[in-house]
ZAMARGU-4260 file (C-alpha; in steps of 0.2 Angstrom, whole numbers, plus 5000, padded with zeros to 4 digits):
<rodrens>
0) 5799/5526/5566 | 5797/5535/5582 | 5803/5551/5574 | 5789/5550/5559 | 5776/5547/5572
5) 5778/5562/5585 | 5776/5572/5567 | 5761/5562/5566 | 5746/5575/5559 | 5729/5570/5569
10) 5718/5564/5553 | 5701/5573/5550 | 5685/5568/5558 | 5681/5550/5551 | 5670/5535/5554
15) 5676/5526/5570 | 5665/5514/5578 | 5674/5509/5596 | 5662/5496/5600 | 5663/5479/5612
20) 5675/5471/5597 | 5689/5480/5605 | 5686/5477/5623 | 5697/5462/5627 | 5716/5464/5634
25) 5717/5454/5618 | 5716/5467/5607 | 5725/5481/5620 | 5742/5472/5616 | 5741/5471/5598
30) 5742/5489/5597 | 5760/5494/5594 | 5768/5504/5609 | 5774/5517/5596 | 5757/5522/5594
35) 5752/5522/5614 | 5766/5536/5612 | 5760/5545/5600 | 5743/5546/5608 | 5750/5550/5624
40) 5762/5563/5617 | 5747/5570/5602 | 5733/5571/5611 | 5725/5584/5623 | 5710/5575/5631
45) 5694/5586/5638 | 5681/5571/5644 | 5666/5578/5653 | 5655/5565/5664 | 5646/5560/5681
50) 5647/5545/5688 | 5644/5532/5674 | 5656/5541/5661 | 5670/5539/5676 | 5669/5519/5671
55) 5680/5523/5657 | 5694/5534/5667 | 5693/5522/5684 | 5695/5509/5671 | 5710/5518/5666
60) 5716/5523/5683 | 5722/5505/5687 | 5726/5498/5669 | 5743/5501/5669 | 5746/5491/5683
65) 5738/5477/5678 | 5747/5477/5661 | 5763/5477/5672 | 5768/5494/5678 | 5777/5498/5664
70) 5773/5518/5665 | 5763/5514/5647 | 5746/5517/5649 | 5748/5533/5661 | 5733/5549/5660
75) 5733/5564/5670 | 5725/5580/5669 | 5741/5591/5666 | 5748/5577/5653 | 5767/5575/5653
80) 5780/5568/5644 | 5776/5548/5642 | 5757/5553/5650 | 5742/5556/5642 | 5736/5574/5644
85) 5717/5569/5647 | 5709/5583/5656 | 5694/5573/5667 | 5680/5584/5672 | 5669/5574/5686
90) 5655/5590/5684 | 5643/5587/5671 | 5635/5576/5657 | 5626/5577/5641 | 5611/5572/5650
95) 5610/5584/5666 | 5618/5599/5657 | 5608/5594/5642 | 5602/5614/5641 | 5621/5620/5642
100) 5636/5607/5639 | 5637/5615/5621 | 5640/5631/5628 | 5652/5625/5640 | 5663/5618/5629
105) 5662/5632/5617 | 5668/5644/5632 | 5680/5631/5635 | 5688/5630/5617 | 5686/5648/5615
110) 5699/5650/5633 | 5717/5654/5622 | 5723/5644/5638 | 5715/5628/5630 | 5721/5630/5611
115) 5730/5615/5616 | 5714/5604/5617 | 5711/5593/5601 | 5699/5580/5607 | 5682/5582/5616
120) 5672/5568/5624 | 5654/5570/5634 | 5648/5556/5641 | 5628/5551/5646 | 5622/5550/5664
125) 5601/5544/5656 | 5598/5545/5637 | 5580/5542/5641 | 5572/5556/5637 | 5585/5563/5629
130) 5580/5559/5607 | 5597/5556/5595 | 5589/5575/5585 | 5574/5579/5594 | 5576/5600/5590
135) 5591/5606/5600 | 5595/5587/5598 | 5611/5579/5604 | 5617/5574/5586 | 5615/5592/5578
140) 5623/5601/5593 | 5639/5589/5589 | 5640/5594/5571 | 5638/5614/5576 | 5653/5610/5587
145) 5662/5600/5572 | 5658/5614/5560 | 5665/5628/5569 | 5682/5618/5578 | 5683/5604/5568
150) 5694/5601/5553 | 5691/5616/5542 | 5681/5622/5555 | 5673/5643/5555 | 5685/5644/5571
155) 5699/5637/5562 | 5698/5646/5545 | 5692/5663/5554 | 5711/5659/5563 | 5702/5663/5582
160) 5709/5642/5585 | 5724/5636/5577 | 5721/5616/5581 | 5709/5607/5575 | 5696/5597/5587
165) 5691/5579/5587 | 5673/5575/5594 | 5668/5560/5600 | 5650/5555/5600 | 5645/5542/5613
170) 5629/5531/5617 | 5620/5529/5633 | 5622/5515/5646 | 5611/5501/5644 | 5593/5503/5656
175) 5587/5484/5654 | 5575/5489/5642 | 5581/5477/5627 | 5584/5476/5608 | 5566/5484/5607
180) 5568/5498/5624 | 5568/5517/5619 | 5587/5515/5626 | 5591/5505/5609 | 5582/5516/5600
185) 5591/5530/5605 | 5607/5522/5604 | 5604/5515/5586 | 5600/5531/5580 | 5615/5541/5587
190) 5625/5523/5579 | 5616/5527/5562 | 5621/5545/5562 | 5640/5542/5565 | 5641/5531/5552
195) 5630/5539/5538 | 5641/5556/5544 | 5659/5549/5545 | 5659/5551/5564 | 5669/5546/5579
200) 5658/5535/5591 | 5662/5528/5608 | 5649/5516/5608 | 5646/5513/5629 | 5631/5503/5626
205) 5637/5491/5614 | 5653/5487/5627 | 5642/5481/5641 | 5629/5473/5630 | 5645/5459/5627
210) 5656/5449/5637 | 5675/5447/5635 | 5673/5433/5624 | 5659/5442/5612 | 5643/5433/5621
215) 5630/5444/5618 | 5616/5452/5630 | 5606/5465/5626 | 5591/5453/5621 | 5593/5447/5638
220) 5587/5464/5645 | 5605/5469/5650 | 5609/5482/5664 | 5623/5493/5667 | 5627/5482/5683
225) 5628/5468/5668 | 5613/5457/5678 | 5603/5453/5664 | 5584/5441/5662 | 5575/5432/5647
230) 5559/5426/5659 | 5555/5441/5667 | 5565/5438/5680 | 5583/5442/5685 | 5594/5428/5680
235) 5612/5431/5680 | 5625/5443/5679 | 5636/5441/5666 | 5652/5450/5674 | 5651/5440/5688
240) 5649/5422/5677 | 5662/5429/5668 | 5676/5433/5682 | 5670/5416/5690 | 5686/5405/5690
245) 5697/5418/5683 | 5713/5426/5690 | 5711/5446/5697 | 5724/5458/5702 | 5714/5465/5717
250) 5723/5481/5719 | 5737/5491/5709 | 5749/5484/5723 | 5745/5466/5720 | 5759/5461/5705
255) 5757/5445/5704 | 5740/5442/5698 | 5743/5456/5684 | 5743/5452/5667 | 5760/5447/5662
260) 5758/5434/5679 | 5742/5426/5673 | 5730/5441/5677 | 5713/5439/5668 | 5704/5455/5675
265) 5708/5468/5687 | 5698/5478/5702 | 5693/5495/5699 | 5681/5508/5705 | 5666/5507/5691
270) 5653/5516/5698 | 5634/5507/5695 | 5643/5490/5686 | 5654/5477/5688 | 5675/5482/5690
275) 5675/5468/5671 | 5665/5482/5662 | 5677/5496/5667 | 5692/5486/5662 | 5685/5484/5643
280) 5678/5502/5643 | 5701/5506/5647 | 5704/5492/5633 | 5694/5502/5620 | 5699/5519/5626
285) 5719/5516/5620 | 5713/5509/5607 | 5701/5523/5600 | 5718/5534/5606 | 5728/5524/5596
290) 5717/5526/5581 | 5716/5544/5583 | 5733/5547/5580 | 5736/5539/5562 | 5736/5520/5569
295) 5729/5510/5554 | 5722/5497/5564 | 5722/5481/5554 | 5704/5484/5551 | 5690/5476/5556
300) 5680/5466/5540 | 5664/5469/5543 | 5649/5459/5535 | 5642/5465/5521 | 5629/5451/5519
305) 5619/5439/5524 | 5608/5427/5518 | 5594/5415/5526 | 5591/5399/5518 | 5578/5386/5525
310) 5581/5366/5525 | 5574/5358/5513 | 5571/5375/5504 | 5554/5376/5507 | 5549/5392/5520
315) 5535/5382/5525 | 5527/5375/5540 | 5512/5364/5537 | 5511/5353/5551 | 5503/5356/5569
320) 5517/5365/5580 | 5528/5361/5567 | 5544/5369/5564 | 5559/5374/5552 | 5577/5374/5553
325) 5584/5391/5544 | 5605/5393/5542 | 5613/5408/5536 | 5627/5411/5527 | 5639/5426/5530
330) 5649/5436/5518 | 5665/5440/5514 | 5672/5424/5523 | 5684/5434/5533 | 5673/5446/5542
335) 5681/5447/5560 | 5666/5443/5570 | 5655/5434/5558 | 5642/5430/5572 | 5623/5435/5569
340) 5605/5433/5580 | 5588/5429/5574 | 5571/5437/5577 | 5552/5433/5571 | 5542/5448/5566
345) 5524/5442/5566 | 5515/5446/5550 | 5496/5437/5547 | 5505/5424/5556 | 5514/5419/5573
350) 5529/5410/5578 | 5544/5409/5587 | 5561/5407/5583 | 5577/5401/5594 | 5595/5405/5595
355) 5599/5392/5583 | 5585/5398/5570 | 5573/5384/5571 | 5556/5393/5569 | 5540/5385/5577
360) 5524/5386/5571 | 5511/5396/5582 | 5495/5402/5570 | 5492/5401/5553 | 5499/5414/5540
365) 5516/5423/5538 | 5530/5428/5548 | 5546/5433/5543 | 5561/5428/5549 | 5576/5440/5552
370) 5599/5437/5552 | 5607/5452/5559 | 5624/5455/5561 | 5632/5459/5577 | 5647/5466/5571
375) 5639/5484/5568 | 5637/5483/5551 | 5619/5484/5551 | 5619/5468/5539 | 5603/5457/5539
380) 5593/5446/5528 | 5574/5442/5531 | 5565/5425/5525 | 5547/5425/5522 | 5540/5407/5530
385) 5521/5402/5527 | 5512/5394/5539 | 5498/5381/5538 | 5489/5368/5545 | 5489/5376/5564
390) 5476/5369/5577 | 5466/5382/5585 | 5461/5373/5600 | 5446/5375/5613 | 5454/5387/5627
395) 5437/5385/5635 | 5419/5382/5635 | 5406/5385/5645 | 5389/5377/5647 | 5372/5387/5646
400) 5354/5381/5645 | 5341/5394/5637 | 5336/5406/5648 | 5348/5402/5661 | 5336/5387/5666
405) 5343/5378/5681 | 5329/5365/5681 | 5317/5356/5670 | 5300/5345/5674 | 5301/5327/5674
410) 5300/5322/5655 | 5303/5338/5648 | 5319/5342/5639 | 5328/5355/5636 | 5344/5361/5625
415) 5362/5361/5631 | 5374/5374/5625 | 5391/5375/5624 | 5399/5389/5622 | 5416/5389/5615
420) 5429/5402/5614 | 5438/5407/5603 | 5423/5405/5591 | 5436/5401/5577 | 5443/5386/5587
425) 5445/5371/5573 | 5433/5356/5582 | 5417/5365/5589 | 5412/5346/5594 | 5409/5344/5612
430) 5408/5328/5620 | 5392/5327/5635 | 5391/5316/5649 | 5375/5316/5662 | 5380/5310/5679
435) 5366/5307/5692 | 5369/5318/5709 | 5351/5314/5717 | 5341/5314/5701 | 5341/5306/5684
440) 5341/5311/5664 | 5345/5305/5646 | 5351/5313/5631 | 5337/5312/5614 | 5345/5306/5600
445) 5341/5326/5594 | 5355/5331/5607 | 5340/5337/5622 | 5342/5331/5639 | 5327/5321/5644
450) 5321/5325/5662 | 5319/5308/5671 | 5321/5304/5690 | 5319/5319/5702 | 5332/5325/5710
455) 5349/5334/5701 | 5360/5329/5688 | 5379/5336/5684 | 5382/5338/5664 | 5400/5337/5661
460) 5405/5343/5644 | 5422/5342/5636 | 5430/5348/5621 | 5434/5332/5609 | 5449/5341/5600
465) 5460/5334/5614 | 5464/5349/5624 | 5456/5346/5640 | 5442/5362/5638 | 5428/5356/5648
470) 5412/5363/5657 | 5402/5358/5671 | 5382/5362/5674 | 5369/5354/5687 | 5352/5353/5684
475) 5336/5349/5694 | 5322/5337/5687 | 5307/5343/5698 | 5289/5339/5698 | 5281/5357/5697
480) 5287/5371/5688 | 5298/5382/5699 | 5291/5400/5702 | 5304/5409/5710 | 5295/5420/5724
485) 5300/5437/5736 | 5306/5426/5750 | 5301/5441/5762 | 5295/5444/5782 | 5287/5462/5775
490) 5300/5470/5785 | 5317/5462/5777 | 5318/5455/5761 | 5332/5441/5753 | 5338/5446/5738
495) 5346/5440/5723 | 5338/5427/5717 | 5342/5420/5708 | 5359/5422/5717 | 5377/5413/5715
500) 5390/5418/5729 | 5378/5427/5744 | 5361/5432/5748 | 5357/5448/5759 | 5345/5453/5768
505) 5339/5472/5765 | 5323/5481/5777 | 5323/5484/5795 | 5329/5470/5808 | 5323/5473/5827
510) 5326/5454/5832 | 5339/5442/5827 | 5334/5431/5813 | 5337/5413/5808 | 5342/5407/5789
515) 5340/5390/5786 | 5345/5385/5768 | 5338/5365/5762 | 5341/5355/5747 | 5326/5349/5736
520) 5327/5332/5747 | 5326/5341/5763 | 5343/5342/5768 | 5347/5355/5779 | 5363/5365/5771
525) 5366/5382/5779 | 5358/5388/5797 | 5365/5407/5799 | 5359/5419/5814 | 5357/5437/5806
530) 5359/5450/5820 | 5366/5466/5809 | 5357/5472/5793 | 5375/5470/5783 | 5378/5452/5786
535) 5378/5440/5771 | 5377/5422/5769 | 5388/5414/5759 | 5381/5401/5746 | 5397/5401/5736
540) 5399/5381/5741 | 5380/5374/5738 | 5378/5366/5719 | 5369/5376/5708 | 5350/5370/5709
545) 5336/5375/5720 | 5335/5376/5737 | 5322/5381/5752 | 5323/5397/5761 | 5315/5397/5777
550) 5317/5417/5789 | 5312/5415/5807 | 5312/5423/5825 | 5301/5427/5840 | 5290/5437/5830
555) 5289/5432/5811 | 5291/5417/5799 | 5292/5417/5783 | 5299/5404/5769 | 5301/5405/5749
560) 5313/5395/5734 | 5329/5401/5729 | 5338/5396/5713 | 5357/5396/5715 | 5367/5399/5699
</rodrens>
């Protein structure tokens, strides 16, 4: 067996996903140690990167160790019998030589010192900014690359290179951004190219976007450090959750805490993350090694399928805040990872769905419900679900009077308004009750308040549809109608009024000057000593109503009515 492998003939360039479903120690050991040694003694690695690609070869660095210290899992950059020849280049990326790493690794592959080389991996610093085929885009440069020195390449049938080179495409770290972040977007595209072109893809984004155990992230806003948030907020980490409790081999010394002793993780530098994530980012680098020689993993089933069913198999919600419990079904039965997320797409509708795929009612309408797969198939079913019978509740009112009348003569009436928004709400009813303050008044059986007592009166209104929307308004019952006049000295004037937070003064002030502020029943309220133009008086506290101004000094006097709003 060993003698047919290190014949072994590299296959062509084909659809390989390396994605989180290999990033366990888990799957590390169930790759026969034949085809480690193939890929240590077949391949010849050139992996360009800065300082987040390094994850994957610090990762490396100290896996070997950890698995034992066995000499299986060994890289260098001169290779070597029983060591991976992978050739790591700390000097640039596909994002800051994003004008020139094509070039480079033409120059490099065209160098009759480097014929040996037959795979090529580029890593991401930031894919922000950086479009999946945005013209010279990332995708199109690869296949240039593929079609001249890949198998049956220009380079290769021209005879100027004898071996043929694998390229590996890779995604971009995760920024936090989410399922719906220009990262994603980026990443999915670069996803959707690979497979639609039969490509090799390291996927770095999808390896962080999961635990160990395949708990899922990225809808919490994940980052490279693996911190994640749902509420806007930081809430975890989930490297660090995961790790809690768990055995680790601290340094490439430290024997008995590696794997074959119990080990569950291992330290390593990982720059910008957690030491967890560069151990999977080593786990799924044999294994896309592995694969790249001949091994026929026992491959991954991937969904092809899905389907959504609601309870009761009605999609319809026609109670108030109601809600419906959707299932879904995967097919074929022995998919690998047959686990799947749910979303809500608002439509003429809105609601919200949980993990679990109970949908709650939020506005009348349709919304549609969407399964997707997590296993990288791209599977996903959408139900439609109709939605009825929502409340729209009073999210406020305000009460007005025409005119914005503040008071009203004894035994007249006049209208109360309520304002309601939104204008659509379901119960435009509103609910009036007059409280006497120093004054009295009734409600007319035409819905007009009747002026009674003098004095002020508070009108409370408040919403009936149960939702606590409610309004308050004072209004004086006078004996004379109310002429608002210039309350001025002829030298300095008061102004607004009407006013609602402050009155100023404005004119020319050579002594200081007294403000007295008094209620309708003579009350004194506000005394204020006015010695500079600028200052104000505040009359944000008073109730709304009317009120006597009085201005005196040494030399002037002068008094008038203000309304405050």
């Amino acid at each position: 067996m060993i003698g047919l492998l290190k014949t072994t003939i590299l296959f062509g360039q084909s659809d390989m996903i390396i994605d989180h479903r290999y990033a366990s120690v888990e799957v590390l050991k169930d790759i026969p140690s034949e085809w480690i040694d193939s890929a240590k003694q077949n391949l010849h690695v050139r992996y360009e990167h800065t300082s987040h690609g390094s994850q994957i070869t610090e990762g490396m660095r100290d896996l070997d160790a950890f698995m034992g210290g066995n000499d299986v899992y060994l890289f260098s950059n001169n290779g070597g019998s029983g060591i991976l020849h992978l050739h790591d280049f700390w000097r640039s990326d596909l994002s800051a030589g994003q004008e020139t790493w094509q070039d480079v690794t033409r120059d490099y592959l065209n160098d009759a010192a480097n014929q040996e080389c037959n795979v090529v991996m580029w890593s991401w610093c930031q894919i922000l900014a950086h479009d999946g085929d945005l013209d010279p885009g990332y995708c199109s440069k690869m296949e240039e690359l593929i079609s001249e020195y890949g198998k049956g390449g220009t380079k290769i049938l021209d005879g100027s290179r004898t071996v043929p080179v694998q390229f590996v495409f890779m995604t971009g770290h995760v920024n936090g951004e989410g399922e719906e972040g220009e990262t994603n977007r980026i990443n999915n595209y670069i996803r959707s190219h690979c497979r639609s072109n039969n490509r090799i893809l390291y996927d770095f984004a999808d390896i962080e976007s999961y635990d160990p155990d395949g708990k899922y992230f990225l809808y919490k806003y994940c980052k490279d450090d693996c911190s994640y948030n749902d509420q806007g907020t930081t809430d975890g980490n989930w490297a660090l959750e995961w790790v809690e409790g768990k055995v680790k081999m601290t340094s490439m010394s430290d024997a008995v805490h590696n794997e074959p002793n119990g080990g569950n993780w291992y330290h390593c530098r990982a720059d910008h993350t957690h030491p967890l994530n560069g151990n999977m980012k080593a786990y799924t680098a044999w294994y896309m090694f592995a694969r790249m020689v001949g091994w026929q993993a026992s491959e991954s089933v991937l969904l092809d399928s899905l389907q959504i069913s609601a309870s009761g198999g009605s999609g319809t919600i026609d109670q108030d805040e109601g809600s419906l419990q959707l299932s879904c079904q995967t097919f074929p039965a022995d998919a690998v990872d047959p686990g799947y997320a749910w979303s809500v797409v608002a439509g003429s509708g809105l609601a919200s769905i949980n993990k679990n795929g109970l949908v709650t009612a939020i506005e009348n309408g349709t919304v549609h419900a969407v399964a997707f797969a997590q296993d990288g198939s791209d599977v996903s079913d959408t139900l439609e679900v109709t939605i009825t019978h929502q409340i729209t509740e009073v999210e406020s009112l305000t009460l007005i009077t025409p005119g914005d009348q503040t008071s009203i003569l004894s035994g007249d009436s006049i209208q109360i308004i309520a304002e309601i928004v939104p204008v659509d709400a379901d119960s435009q009813r509103v609910d009036l009750v007059i409280e006497p303050v120093t004054g009295t008044a009734a409600m007319n059986e035409n819905g007009y308040l009747i002026g009674g007592d003098l004095g002020q009166v508070r009108i409370i209104g408040t919403a009936i549809d149960g939702f606590g929307a409610s309004d308050t308004l004072h209004l004086d019952i006078i004996s004379q109608p109310v002429n608002v006049n210039i309350i001025s000295t002829g030298q300095l004037t008061l102004y607004p009024n009407p006013a609602k937070d402050v009155i100023k003064l404005k004119g020319e002030l050579h002594y200081p000057l007294s403000v007295l502020v008094y209620g309708s029943q003579g009350d004194l309220y506000i005394h204020r000593e006015i010695y500079n133009i600028d200052q104000v008086i505040d009359i944000s506290q008073l109730l709304p109503g009317l009120y006597i101004v009085k201005l005196f000094s040494n030399h002037i006097e002068s008094q008038g009515r203000l309304i405050k709003r």
